[in-house]
N, C-alpha and C positions, 0 to 999 in steps of 0.2 A: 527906419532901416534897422534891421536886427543888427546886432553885436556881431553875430558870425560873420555878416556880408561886410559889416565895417573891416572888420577884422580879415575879410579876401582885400577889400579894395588896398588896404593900408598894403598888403604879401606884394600885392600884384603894382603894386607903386615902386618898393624898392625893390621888385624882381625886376621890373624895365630900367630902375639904375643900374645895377648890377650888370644886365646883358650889355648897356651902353659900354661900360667901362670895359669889361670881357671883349667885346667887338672892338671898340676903340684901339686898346692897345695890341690885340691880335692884329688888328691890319700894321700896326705900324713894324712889324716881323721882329728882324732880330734884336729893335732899337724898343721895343715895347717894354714897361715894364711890369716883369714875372711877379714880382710880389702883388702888383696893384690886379693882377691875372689871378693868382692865387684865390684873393681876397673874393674877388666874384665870381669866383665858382663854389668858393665854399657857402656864401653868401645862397646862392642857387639851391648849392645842397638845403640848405637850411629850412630853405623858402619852399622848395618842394615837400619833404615831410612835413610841414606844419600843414601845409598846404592840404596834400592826401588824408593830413586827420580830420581836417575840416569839411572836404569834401563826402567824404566818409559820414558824418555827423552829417550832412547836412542830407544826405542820400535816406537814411535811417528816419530822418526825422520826417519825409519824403514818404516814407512809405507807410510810418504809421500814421501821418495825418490820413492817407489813403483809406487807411485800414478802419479807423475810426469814423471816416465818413463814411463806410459803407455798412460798417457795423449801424450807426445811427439812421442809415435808410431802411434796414430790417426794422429796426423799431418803431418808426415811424411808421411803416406798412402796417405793424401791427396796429399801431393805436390808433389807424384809422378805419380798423376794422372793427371796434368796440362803438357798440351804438350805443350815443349818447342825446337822450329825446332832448333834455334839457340843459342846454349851458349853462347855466347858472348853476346845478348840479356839480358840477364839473369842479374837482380837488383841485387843491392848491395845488400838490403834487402833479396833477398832471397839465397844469397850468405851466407851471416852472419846467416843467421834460419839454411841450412843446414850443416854449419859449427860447430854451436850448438849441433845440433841431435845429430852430429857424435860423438864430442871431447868434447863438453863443453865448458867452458869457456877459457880453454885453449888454447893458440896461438891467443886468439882474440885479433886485434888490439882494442886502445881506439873507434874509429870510429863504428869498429863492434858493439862492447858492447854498443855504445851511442843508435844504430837504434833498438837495441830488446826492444821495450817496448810495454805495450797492451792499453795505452791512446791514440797512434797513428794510425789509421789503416795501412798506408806508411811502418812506422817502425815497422809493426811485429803484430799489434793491432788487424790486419783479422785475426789472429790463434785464438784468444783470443774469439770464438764462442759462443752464450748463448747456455743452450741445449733447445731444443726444446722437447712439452709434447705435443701427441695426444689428451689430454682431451682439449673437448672442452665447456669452462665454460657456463654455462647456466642458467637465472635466473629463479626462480621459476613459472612456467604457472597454473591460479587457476583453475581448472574446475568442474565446477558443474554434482556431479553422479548420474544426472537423469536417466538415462540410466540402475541405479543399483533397483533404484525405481521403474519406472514406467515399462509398460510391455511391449513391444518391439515385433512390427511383422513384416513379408516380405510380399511386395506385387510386381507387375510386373503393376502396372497401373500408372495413373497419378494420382491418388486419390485412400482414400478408404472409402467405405459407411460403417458405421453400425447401425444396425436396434436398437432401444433403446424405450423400455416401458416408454410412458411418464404420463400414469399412472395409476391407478390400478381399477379394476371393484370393486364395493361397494355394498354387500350384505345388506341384513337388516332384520331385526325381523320381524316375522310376527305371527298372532293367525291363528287358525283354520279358515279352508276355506277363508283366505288371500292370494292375488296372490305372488310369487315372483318377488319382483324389477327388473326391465329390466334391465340392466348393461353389460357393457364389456370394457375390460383394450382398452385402448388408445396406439395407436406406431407411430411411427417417425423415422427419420434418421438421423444420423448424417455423414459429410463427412469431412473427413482429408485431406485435399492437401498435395500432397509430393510436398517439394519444393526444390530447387536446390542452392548449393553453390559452386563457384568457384575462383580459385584462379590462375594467372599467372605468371611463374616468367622465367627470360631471365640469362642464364648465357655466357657466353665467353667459346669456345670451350679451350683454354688454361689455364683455372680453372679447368675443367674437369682433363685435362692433367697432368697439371703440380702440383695441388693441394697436400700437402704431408698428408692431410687425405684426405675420402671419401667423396668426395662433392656431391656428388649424393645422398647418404645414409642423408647424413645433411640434406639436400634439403627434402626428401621425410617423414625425422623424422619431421621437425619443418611445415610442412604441415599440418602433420596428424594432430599434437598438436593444431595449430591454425584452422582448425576445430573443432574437439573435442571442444575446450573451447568457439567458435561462438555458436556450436548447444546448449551446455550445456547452455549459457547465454538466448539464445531464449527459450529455455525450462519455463525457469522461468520467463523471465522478457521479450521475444518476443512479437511484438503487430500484429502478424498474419501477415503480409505485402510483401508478396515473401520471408517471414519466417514463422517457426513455432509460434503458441499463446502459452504463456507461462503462469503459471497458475498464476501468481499475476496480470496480464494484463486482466484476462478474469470476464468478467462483471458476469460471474453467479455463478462465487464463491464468497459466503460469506465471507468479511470484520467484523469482529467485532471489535468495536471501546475500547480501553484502559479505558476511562474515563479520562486521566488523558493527557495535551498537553506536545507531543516530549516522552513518558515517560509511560513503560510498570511494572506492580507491578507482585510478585508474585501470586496471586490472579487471574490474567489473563489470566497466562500461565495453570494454573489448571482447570479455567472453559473453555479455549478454546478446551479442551478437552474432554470436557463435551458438547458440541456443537453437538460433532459426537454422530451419531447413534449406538447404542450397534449392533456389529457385525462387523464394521469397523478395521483393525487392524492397530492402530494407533501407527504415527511415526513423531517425532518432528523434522522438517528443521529451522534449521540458520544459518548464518558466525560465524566465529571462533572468533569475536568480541563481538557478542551475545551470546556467550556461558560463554563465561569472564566475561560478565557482569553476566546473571544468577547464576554463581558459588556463588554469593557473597548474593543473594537475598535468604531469609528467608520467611517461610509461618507463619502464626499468631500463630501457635504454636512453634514459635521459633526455627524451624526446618530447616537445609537446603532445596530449593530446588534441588539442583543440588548432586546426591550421587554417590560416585563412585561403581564400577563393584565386586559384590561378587566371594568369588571363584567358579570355576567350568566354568569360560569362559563368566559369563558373564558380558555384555556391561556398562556402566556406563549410568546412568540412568536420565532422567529431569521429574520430577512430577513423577517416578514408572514408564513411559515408555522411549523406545528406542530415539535416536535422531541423525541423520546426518547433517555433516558439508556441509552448499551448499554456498562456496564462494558467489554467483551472490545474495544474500538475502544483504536486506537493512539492514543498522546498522540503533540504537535506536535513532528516533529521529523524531521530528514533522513530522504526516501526512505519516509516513516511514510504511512499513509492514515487519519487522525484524523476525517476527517466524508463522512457517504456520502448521499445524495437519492435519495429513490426511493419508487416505488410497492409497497410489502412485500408487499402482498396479490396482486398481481397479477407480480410478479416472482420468489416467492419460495414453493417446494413442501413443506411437509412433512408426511411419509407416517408413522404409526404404526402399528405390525402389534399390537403387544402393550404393553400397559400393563405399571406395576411391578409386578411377582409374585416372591413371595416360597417359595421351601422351607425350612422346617426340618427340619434332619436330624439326630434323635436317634440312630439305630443307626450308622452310619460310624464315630463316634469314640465310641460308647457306653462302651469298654473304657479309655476315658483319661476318663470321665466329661462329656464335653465334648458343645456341640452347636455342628454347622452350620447356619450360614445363608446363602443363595445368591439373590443378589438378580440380576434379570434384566429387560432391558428393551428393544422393536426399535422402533426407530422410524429415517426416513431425510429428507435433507432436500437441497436443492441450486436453483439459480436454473433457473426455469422462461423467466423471457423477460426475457434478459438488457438489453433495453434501458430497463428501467423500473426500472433503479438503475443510478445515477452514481457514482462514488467520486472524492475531492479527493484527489491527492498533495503532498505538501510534496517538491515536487524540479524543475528547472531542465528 
């Protein structure tokens, strides 16, 4: 008998004296004596928390025998999975593990019991497995949701034209028997290059195989992502070059200068605002660094600029309008352009010829055992009417 249950039976011996006495002298009512009453309940007290520690202990020690034996039936599955032609082959080492399984520690010679330990792989260490977790960790990829801005079409060409009023016929006053002004609006074209990005990547047919996640799936997730976050950086920050022009790159949007070097006031962020044309629906982009910083900035009447979202859903607000997080925006800082206003949807073109398509190419490197995969993607983008985005500069 173990020491713990010795050690119940003994509690559980003077907790039935204890009740005796408690009982005893409680019937005898007002003539009972209190002291001898006292003594066993405290007695009870006593015997119940030692009690609950042991039970406690004995519940723990419950569950990892549990744990242990089911841990050692994995092992055992395994090692009876290891073809072994000849027993007599057969280690010491794995002689003594399944001597273990079976009996325990029992009948083990000194020798046996020296070889089971998990520091050694030899002596027993290979059971001693990490587990292994499907997730596979991944760090954060920033992409700019130009795509959620601007207005997004499909075309089937290498390019695409559009026709764009460049500008408007000018009527004028006239008196009686005055001719009408000769006038008529002005047009022009604009065209969008779809351009093309690609990506190669070579794996080992035995990665495929033998991989205990989906290597394929990995492969064709962190493709997607690493375009997505090329196109979204051209979008804004592109210098048109076998990529998309991105609108801080493009010379016919308006720059308005801070006044102030490295260093943008609230005052800025208000009249760049004011820049646009009434009908514009305007919408403020920066990084998540520039928004930290305006949080903090006050307008001369002592008011935040930055207010969060009233009830009913809506957004939190910079100057009384909207504003999105575009990772690829410059932080605050000389000659930087860290906040832009503008109408995205209407300022702002982008053309997709081809979605992400993917080839696998088994035979090219069949002979090195390897396969390629060739990921590809056309899509083009650039500011269609440049006066329906603003950009703030930090510069003098």
């Amino acid at each position: 008998m173990s020491q713990d249950m010795i050690e119940l039976k003994r509690l559980a011996q003077e907790s039935n004296e204890a009740i005796v006495i408690l009982r005893s002298e409680h019937e005898k009512g007002m003539s009972g004596n209190k002291e001898a009453m006292a003594k066993a309940e405290a007695k009870l007290d006593e015997i119940e928390s030692k009690n609950q520690e042991i039970t406690i202990a004995l519940e723990a020690e419950r569950v990892a025998r549990a744990k242990f034996e089911d841990e050692f039936k994995e092992v055992e599955k395994r090692l009876m999975r290891v073809k072994h032609s000849d027993k007599k082959e057969q280690s010491e080492e794995y002689k003594a593990c399944l001597h273990f399984i079976a009996m325990g520690q029992k009948g083990m010679s000194p020798e046996q019991l020296k070889m089971l330990r998990t520091d050694s792989d030899p002596d027993g260490g290979v059971f001693a497995v990490p587990e292994i977790s499907m997730e596979v960790l991944k760090n954060v990829t920033e992409i700019s949701p130009m795509r959620a801005l601007a207005r997004v079409m499909q075309t089937n060409r290498k390019s695409v034209v559009l026709f764009k009023r460049t500008s408007n016929l000018t009527g004028g006053w006239r008196g009686e028997r005055e001719s009408a002004p000769n006038t008529s609006s002005q047009y022009g074209e604009i065209e969008i290059p779809v351009n093309k990005i690609m990506a190669e990547i070579i794996s080992t047919r035995e990665m495929l195989e033998d991989g205990i996640i989906n290597v394929a799936n990995e492969i064709m997730t962190d493709a997607s992502e690493d375009f997505a976050q090329q196109e979204g950086f051209a979008f804004v920050l592109g210098d048109g070059v076998k990529k998309p022009k991105g609108f801080l790159y493009d010379a016919g949007v308006q720059a308005i200068n801070s006044g102030i070097a490295a260093d943008i006031t609230a005052d800025n962020v208000i009249d760049l605002a004011a820049e646009l044309k009434t009908g514009y629906n305007a919408t403020y982009v920066l990084n998540r660094k520039t928004i930290a910083y305006l949080r903090k900035l006050k307008t001369l009447d002592d008011q935040y600029l930055w207010q969060a979202g009233l009830v009913g859903g809506a957004p939190n607000t910079l100057n009384g309008l909207p504003y999105v997080e575009v990772p690829d925006m410059d932080n605050v800082g000389a000659n930087k352009r860290p906040l832009a206003c503008g109408d995205f949807m209407r300022g702002y073109r982008i053309a997709d010829h081809v979605a992400m398509s993917v080839i696998r190419d088994d035979l090219t490197l069949a002979s090195d055992d390897k396969i390629k995969w060739v990921f590809r993607r056309r899509t083009g983008g650039q500011v269609v009417l440049p006066e329906a985005i603003k950009v703030l500069k930090a510069a003098v």
